[in-house]
Structure formats: structure tokens, C-alpha cells
C-alpha positions in Angstrom: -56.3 -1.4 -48.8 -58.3 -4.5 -47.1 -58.8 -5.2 -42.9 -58.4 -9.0 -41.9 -61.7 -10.0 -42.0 -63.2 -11.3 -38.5 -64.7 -14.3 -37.7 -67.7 -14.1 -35.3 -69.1 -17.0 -34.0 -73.3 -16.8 -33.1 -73.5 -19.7 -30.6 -77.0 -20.9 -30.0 -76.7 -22.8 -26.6 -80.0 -24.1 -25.8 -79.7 -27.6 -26.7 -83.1 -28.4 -25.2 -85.7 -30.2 -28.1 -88.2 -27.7 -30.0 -86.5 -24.7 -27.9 -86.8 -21.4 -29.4 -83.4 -21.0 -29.5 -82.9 -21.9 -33.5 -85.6 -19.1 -33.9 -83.9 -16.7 -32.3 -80.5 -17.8 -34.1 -81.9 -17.7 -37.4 -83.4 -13.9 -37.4 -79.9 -12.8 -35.7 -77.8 -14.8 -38.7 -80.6 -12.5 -40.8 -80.5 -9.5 -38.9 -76.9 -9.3 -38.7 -75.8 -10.2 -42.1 -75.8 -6.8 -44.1 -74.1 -5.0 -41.3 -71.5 -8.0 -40.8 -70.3 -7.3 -44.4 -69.9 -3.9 -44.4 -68.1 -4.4 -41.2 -65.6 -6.8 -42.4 -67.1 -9.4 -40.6 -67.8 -13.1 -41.4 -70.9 -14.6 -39.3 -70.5 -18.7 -38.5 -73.7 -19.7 -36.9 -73.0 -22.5 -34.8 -75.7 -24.8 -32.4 -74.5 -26.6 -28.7 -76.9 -29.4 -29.6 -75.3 -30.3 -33.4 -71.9 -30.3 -31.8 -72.3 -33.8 -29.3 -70.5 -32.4 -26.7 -71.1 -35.0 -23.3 -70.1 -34.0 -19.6 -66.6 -32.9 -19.3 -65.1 -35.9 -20.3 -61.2 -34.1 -20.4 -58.8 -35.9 -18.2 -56.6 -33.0 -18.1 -56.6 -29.0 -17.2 -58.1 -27.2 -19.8 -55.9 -24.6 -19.6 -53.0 -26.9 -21.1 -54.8 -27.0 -24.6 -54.4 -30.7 -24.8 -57.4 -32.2 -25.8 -57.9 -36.3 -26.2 -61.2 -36.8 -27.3 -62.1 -35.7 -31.2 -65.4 -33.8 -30.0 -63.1 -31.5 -27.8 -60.5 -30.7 -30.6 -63.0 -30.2 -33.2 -65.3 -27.9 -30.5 -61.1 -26.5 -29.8 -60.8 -25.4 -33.7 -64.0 -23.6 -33.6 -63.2 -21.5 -30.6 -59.5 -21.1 -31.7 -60.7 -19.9 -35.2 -62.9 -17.3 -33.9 -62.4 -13.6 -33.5 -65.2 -13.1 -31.4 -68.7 -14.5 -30.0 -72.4 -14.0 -29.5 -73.9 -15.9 -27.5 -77.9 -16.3 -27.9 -79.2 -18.0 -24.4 -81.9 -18.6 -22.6 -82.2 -18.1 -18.4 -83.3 -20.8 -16.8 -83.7 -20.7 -13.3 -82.1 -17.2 -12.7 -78.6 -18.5 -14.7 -77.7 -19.4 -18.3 -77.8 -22.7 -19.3 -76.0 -26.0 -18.1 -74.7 -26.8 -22.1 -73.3 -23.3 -21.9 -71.6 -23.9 -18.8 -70.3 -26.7 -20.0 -69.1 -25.8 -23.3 -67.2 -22.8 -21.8 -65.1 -25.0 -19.1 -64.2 -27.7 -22.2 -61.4 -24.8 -23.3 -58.8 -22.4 -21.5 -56.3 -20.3 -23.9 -58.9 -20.6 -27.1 -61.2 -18.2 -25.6 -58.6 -15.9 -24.5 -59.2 -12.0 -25.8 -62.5 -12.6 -27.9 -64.8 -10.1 -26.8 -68.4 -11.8 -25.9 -72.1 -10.3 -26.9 -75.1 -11.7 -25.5 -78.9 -12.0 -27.4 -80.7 -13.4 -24.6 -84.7 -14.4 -24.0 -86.7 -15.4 -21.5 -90.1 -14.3 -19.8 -89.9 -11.7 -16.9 -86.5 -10.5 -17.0 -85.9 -11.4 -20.9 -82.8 -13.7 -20.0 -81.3 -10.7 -18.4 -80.0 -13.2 -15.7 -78.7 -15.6 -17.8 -76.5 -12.6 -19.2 -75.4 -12.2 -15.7 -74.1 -15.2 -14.9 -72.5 -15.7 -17.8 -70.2 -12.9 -17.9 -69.0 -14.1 -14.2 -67.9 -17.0 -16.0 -66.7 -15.6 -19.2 -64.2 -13.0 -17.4 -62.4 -15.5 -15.9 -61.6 -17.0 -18.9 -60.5 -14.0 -20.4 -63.5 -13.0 -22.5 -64.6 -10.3 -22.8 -68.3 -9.2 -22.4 -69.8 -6.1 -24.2 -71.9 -3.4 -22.7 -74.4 -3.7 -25.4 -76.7 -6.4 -25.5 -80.1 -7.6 -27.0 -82.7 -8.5 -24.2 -85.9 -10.1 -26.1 -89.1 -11.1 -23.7 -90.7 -13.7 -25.5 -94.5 -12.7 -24.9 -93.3 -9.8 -26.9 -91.8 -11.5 -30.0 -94.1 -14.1 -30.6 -97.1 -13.1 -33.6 -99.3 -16.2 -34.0 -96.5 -18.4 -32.9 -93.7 -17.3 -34.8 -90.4 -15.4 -34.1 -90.7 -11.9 -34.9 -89.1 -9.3 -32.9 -89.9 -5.4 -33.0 -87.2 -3.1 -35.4 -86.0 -2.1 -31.6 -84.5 -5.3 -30.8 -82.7 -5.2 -34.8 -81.5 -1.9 -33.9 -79.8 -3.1 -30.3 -78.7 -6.1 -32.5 -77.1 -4.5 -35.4 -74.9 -2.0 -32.2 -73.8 -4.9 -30.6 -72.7 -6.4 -33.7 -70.4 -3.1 -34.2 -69.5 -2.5 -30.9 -68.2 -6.3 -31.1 -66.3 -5.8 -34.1 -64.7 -2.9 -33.0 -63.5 -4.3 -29.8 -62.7 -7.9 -31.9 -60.2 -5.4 -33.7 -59.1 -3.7 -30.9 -58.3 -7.1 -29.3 -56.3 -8.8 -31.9 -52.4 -7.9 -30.7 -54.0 -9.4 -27.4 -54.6 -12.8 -28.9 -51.4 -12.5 -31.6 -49.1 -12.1 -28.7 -50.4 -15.0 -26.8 -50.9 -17.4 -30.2 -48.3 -20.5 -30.3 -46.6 -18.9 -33.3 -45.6 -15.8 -31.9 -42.2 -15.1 -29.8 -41.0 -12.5 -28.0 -40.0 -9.5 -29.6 -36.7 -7.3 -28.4 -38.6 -4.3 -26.9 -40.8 -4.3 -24.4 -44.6 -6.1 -25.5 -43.3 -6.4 -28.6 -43.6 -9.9 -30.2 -42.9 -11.3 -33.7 -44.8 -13.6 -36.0 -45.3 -15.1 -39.8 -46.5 -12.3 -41.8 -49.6 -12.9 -44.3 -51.1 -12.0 -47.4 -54.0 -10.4 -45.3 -50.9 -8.3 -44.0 -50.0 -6.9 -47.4 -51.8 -2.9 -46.3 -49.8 -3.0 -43.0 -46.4 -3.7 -45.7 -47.0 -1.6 -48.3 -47.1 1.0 -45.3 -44.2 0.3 -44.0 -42.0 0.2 -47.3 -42.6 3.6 -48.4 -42.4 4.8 -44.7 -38.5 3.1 -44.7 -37.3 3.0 -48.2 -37.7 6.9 -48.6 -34.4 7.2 -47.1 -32.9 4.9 -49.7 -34.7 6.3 -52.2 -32.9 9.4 -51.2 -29.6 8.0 -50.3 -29.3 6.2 -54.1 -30.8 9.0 -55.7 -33.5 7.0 -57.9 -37.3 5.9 -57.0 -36.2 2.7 -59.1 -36.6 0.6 -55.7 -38.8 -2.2 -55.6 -40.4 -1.8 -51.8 -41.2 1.7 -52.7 -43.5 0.9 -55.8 -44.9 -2.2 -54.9 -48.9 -2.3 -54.8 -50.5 -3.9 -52.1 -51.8 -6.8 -55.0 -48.0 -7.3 -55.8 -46.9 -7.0 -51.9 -49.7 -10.1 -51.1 -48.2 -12.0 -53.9 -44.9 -11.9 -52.5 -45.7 -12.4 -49.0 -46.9 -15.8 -50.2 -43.4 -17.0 -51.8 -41.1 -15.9 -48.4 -41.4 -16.7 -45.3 -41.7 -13.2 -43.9 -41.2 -12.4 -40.1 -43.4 -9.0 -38.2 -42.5 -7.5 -35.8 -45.7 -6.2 -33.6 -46.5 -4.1 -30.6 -49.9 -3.0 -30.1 -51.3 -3.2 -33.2 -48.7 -1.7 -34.8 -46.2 -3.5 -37.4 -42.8 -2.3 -36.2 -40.5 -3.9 -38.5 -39.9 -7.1 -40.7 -37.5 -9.1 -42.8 -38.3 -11.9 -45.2 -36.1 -15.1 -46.2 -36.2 -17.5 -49.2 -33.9 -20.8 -50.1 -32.5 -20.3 -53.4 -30.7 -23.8 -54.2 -27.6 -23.9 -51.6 -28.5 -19.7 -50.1 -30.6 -18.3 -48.0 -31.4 -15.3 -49.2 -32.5 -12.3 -46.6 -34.5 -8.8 -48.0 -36.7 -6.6 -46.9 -35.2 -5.5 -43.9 -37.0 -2.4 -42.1 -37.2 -0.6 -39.0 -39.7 2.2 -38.5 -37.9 5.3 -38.7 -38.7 6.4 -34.8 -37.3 3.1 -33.2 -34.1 3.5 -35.8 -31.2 3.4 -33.4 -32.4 0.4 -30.7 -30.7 -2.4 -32.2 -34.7 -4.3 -33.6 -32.6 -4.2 -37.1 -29.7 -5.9 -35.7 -32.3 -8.4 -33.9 -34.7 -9.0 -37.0 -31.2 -9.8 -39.2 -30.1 -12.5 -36.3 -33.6 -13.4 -36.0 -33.6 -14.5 -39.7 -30.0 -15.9 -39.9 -30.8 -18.1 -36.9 -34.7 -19.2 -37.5 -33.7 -20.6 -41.3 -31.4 -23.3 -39.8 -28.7 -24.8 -41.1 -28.3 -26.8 -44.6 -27.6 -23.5 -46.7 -24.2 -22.8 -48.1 -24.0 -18.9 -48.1 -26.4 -16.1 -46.9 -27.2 -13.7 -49.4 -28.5 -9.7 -48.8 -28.5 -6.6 -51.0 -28.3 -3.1 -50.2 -28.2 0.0 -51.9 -24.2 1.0 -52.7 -25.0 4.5 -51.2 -27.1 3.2 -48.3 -23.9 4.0 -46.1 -26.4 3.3 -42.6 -27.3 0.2 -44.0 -23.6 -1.1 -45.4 -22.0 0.2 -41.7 -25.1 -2.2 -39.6 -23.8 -5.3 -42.2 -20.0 -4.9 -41.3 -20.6 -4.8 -37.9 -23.2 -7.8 -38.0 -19.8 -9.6 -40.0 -21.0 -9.6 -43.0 -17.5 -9.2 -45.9 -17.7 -7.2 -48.4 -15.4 -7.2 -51.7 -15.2 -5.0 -54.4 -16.1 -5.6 -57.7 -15.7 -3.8 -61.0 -18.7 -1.5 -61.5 -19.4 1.7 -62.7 -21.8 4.6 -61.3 -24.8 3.0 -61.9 -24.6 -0.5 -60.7 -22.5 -2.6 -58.7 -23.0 -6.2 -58.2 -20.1 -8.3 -55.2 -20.8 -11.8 -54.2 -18.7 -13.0 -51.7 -18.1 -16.3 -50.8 -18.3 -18.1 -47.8 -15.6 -17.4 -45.1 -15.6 -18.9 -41.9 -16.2 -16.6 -38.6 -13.2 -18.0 -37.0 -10.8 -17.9 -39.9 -8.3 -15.5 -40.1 -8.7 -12.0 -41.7 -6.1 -12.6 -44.4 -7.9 -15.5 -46.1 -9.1 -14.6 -49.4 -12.0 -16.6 -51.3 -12.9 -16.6 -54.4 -14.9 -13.9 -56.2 -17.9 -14.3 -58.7 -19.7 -11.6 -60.2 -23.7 -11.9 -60.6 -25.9 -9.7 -62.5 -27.6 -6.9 -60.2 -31.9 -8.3 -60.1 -33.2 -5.1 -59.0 -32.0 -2.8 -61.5 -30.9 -0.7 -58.5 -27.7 0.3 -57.7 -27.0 -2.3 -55.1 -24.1 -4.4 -53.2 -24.6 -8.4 -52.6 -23.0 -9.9 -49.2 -22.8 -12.9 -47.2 -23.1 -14.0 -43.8 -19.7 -16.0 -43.6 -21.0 -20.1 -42.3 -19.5 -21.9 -39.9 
């Protein structure tokens, strides 16, 4: 099973002409760049000076994510995009540099719960300073700073004018680089939970969002961890979410629109939907066994009736015929079943539409569909409006 890859920025903020800055950039892209694949980690080498950013040139707050001008949404995307930072700055006069002042105040919620590493240089204190001032500045805007960092005096990195630190300063490097990584990972509910695509989940910290082929490990997981029970329950391991491989979980998660439900770190529960022609079909619905009992279910199936919207003639869900939990939550949620003719193996009941506010006694008409699964299984629908 695969781990999201990160995406760490190395941000060379000396914009100043023949500065050693690119030097000092290049042997850390270098450096880092065995360790950063083992770690999982992809390395985007960016420079202050190729990016044009002027003054502060934003009308409004930072912190409201609207950006006007194109160099501020393009310099908004990079920051948004990455999972964390290093920063490789100079000191100059006892503080890091104005461009890195300035690029920092540009953007508010972008840098939010990205943790920061710092390569500095410089002559006496080797940009120690710079470091310093920087992480005053950086806190505040929710970043946040490592203990580790790389500290290079420049009288002892230069041989016959060019860049070459000592394997000490590699070393320091290459356990900032993992520290980072480990805190990037550590971080990532942090920035899920405040991303514009997430919403509030139903427990406390708990928050819900698109799930992803990168999720596939995290849902093979939690299919064998819920469908044991059905398994059980049916009496065959002829089920689907139980035998899937993570390679045939990522395909699928790429076909329906599959909502997560997350609490620190951990993937709580899900439920995917598809448009078939007129129905909205609804599968995969699980709840990890020790929150069983709360009601998420009940608030994942509303969660996937409601976010489809309207348009769709019937809602479609199966079940497995002896998955008595599972048939008892559906009855209660109003979903109508009717019996069909079937035998012990399979059973296959489509209902059709009935509308919630029509009476009891009404009777619609029955077809009979073939069951897909090859599992003993029951079809309902939600009754429309």
C-alpha cells in the first residue's frame, strides 16, 4: 500500500543579483533528493526573484484568499499546493530578508499547517538571525517552524570560490528533510479540515471530504475492517469490498464520487454515489465498527441523498438479504422494501418511487433486475418527492 506523496517546496528568497543563494539552493535540491524519494517526498525548487512578485500590491486582507493580480494567484497556487517548506535565507542586518517578508504577508489561509525548515547562511552567526525572525513571523501565520535546521557560515563553505559544504551540514540537511516530512504528515487532517472542500463532520473534529485514488490503502482498510460482519451475516466471502485490491479500489474511487469521513488522520467512514441514467445509485456505506451505534451511518446516507441534488428519478442501494442491522437502519431512514420471488441464494427487489407524503396503502409497480454482485442482496429506494 502507497502514502500520499508530499509536496515540499525549497524557497530560495534572496532575490539580490549574483547572491549565493542559487548555490546554496542547488546543493540542497542535490542533497535532498535521494532521501526525498525514499521519504515519499516530491522536492519543487522555487526562486523569490523568478517569481516578479512587486510590493504588496493586494487591495484586500490576505486572509480572505482573494487575490486580484495574476502574480498573487499564481504565487497563491504554489503555496496552496504545497505540503510543506524550506526556506534557504540569508540574514541581513540581524533579520531575514525584505523579499521573504514580503512574500510571506502576500497569503493568509495557504500557508496554514505546513511545517517550515530553514537552510540559512551568513558570516558570523551563519544566518542564525535571519532564522529568528522568521519564525516570529511564520507562527502567526500558522506555520510551523522545525527544531532542526542547517546553519552554513559561508567562510566555511567556500573552496576556491565555489559552494561546497562539509558532509556535517548534508547530514543536518538530510534530518531536517525527515523531521519535515514527518511533521508534513502529521499535519495533513490540520490543513484537510480547514481546505474549502471539506465540511463538518457529525462528531466532534470530525469533517468530511472527496475521497481519492491516493486514498485507495486507507479504503481497502476499511472494507475488510466493516464487511467482515456481512461476510458473516450472509455466510459467503463472495463480497465485493472485502476482496477488492487496493489497484481495483483506486480504479473505482475514480468512477464515483466518494465522500470520507475524517478525524485526526483517521478515515472514519464513507459512502460513494453514481448517476446511472434517471438513479442515483448509493454503495459502499461503512462505519468503523467502534463508532457503530452514533448515528455517522444515518448521517453519511443523508449526506449522500442530499449532496447529489435533485434531477434523478429513484435512489438505488443494496444490501445483503441477511444483513438484518443494515435492512432495520434503511426502514427507519424510509426506504420501502417489497418482496420479490427469490430463492436462498439470491434475491433481487426494485421498488419504485413512492412519495414520502403519500399514503401507506399506495402500491407501485414492481420490476425485477438481475442481482450485479453475485451476492445475496436486496435493492431499495429512497422514495422522491
Amino acid at each position: 500500500m502507497t502514502t500520499k506523496r508530499l509536496r515540499i517546496v525549497l524557497l530560495v528568497c534572496s532575490t539580490r543579483p549574483g547572491a549565493l543563494g542559487s548555490a546554496v539552493g542547488a546543493w540542497l535540491a542535490d542533497t535532498l533528493a535521494p532521501g526525498a524519494e525514499a521519504l515519499g517526498a516530491d522536492l519543487v525548487p522555487v526562486a523569490l526573484g523568478d517569481l516578479g512578485l512587486p510590493f504588496l500590491d493586494e487591495e484586500g486582507e490576505p486572509s480572505s484568499g482573494v487575490h486580484h493580480h495574476e502574480h498573487t494567484r499564481r504565487w497563491s497556487r504554489i503555496v496552496d499546493a504545497a505540503d510543506g517548506f524550506v526556506f534557504v535565507t540569508p540574514e541581513y542586518n540581524y533579520g531575514m530578508p525584505a523579499t521573504l517578508k514580503n512574500a510571506l504577508d502576500f497569503l493568509g489561509p495557504e500557508w496554514a499547517w505546513k511545517p517550515a525548515g530553514f537552510v540559512s547562511y551568513g558570516h558570523t552567526s551563519a544566518g542564525t538571525r535571519a532564522v529568528q525572525h522568521a519564525k516570529q513571523v511564520v507562527t502567526t501565520l500558522r506555520l510551523v517552524p522545525l527544531g532542526a535546521t542547517v546553519a552554513i557560515r559561508i567562510a566555511d563553505a567556500l573552496r576556491d570560490d565555489r559552494f561546497a559544504p562539509s558532509v556535517r551540514h548534508a547530514d543536518a540537511a538530510e534530518g531536517m528533510l525527515a523531521e519535515l516530512v514527518r511533521l508534513a504528515r502529521a499535519l495533513a487532517p490540520m490543513r484537510e479540515r480547514g481546505h474549502p472542500g471539506a465540511g463538518a463532520g457529525p462528531l466532534p473534529g470530525s469533517y468530511t471530504r472527496r475521497l481519492h485514488p491516493d486514498d485507495a490503502p486507507e479504503v481497502t482498510v476499511l472494507q475488510r475492517c466493516c464487511w467482515t460482519d456481512e461476510a458473516l451475516a450472509n455466510d459467503t466471502l463472495a463480497i465485493p469490498a472485502l476482496r477488492e485490491s487496493p489497484d481495483e479500489v483506486r480504479q473505482w474511487l475514480t468512477s464515483w464520487h466518494t465522500t470520507g469521513l475524517r478525524r485526526d488522520g483517521r478515515l472514519l467512514g464513507m459512502v460513494r454515489t453514481r448517476r446511472i441514467g434517471a438513479d442515483l445509485h448509493i454503495g459502499r456505506l461503512a462505519v468503523v465498527p467502534d463508532l457503530r451505534g452514533l448515528g455517522v451511518g444515518r448521517w453519511l446516507l443523508r449526506r449522500a441523498e442530499t449532496a447529489a441534488g435533485g434531477g434523478h428519478r429513484r435512489v438505488l442501494l443494496s444490501t445483503g438479504a441477511a444483513s438484518h442491522r443494515n435492512l432495520a437502519l434503511y426502514r427507519r431512514q424510509g426506504y420501502v422494501p417489497l418482496p420479490g420471488p427469490h430463492d436462498s441464494t439470491v434475491t433481487a427487489v426494485l421498488v419504485w418511487p413512492i412519495c414520502r407524503t403519500a399514503p401507506t396503502t399506495m402500491i407501485p409497480e414492481i420490476a425485477f433486475v438481475t442481482d450485479i454482485s453475485g451476492v445475496c442482496s436486496a435493492w431499495w429506494t429512497w422514495p422522491i418527492t
